[in-house]
N, C-alpha and C positions, 0 to 999 in steps of 0.2 A: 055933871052930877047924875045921880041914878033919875032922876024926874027931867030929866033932859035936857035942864039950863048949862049953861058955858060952864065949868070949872077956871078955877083961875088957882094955880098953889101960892101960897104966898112966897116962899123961896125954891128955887132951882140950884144944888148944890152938882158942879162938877169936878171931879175926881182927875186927879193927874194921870189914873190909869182908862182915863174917860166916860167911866161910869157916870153916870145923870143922875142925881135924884132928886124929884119931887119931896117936898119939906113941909108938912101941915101942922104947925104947934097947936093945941088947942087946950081951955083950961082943963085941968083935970076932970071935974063935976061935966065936961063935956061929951066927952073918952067915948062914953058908951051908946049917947044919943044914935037914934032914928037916924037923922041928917047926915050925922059927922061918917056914919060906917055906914053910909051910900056916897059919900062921896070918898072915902077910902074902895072901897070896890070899885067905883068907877074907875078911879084915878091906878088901878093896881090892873086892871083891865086895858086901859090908855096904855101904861107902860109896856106891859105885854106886848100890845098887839104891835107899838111902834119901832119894839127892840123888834119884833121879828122881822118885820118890815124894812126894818133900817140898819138892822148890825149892830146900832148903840147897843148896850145897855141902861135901861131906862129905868128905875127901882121906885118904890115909896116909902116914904117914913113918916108915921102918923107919931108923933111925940106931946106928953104932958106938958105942963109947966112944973113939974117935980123933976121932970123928966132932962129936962132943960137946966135948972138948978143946980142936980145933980151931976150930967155934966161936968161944969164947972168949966165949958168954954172949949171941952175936949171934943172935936169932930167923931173921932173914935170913939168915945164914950157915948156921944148922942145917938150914935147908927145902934150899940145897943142892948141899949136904955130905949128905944122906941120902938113900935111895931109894924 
């Protein structure tokens, strides 16, 4: 996180074409909070630095719960539907 504690995403999606991505649901009414978009920066930073570092590619998807709903189960649709 931006104040320096551990990050932890709660899921880790990986892609058959080996893309990584980090997966942060959060409720809507959250989306824009202080907290949530420092830890979307951080974690969009992490990704960065680790794809260049390492070859993966390492991405982030910050997603609602509309967002999630919406969906409707579809991987494809949730990359986006989220930001």
């Amino acid at each position: 996180e931006s104040d320096g504690s551990a990050y932890e995403p709660d899921f880790v999606v990986v892609e058959k074409d080996g893309t990584h991505w980090l997966v942060e649901p959060k409720a809507d009414r959250d989306l824009q909070t202080e907290a949530v978009r420092g830890k979307e920066l951080a974690a969009k930073r992490w990704a960065n630095h680790v794809s260049s570092q390492t070859g993966v590619d390492w991405k982030y998807l910050l997603v609602g719960e509309t967002d999630v709903a919406d969906a409707r189960g579809s991987w494809a649709a949730l990359k986006k539907l989220g930001r």
